[in-house]
C-alpha positions in Angstrom: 0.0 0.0 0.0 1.3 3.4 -1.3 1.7 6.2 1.4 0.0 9.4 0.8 3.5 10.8 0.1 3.7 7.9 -2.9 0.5 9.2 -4.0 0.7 12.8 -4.4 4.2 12.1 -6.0 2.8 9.9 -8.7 0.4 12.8 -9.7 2.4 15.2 -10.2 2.9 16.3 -13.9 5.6 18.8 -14.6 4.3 19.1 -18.3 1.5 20.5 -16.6 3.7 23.5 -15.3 5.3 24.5 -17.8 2.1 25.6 -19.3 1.0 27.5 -16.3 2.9 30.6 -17.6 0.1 32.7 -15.2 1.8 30.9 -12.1 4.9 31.1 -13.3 5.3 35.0 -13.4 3.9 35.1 -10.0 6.5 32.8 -8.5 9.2 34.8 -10.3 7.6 38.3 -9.1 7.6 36.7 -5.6 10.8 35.5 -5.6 12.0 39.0 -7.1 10.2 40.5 -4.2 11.9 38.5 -1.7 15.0 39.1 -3.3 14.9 42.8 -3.4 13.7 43.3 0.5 16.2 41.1 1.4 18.9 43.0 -0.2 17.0 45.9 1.2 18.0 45.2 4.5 21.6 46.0 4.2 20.7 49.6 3.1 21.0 52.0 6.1 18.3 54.8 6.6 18.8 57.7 8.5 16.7 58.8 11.8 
């Protein structure tokens, strides 16, 4: 008997993805974001 790990593994279909260009951009705009307050950090502001 498959555990539900097994399962949801076996249904996964990366083909799928690579059409989802909508989903896509937002991981790549969140990521961006993430990026850009991280290195935002580092940036000193006065008072």
């Amino acid at each position: 008997m498959a555990s539900a790990a097994e399962q949801l593994a076996s249904n996964v279909n990366l083909g799928a993805f690579s059409k989802a260009t909508e989903l896509k951009k937002r991981i790549w705009f969140t990521l961006g974001a993430l990026i850009v307050y991280r290195l935002g950090t580092f940036i000193p502001l006065p008072g």
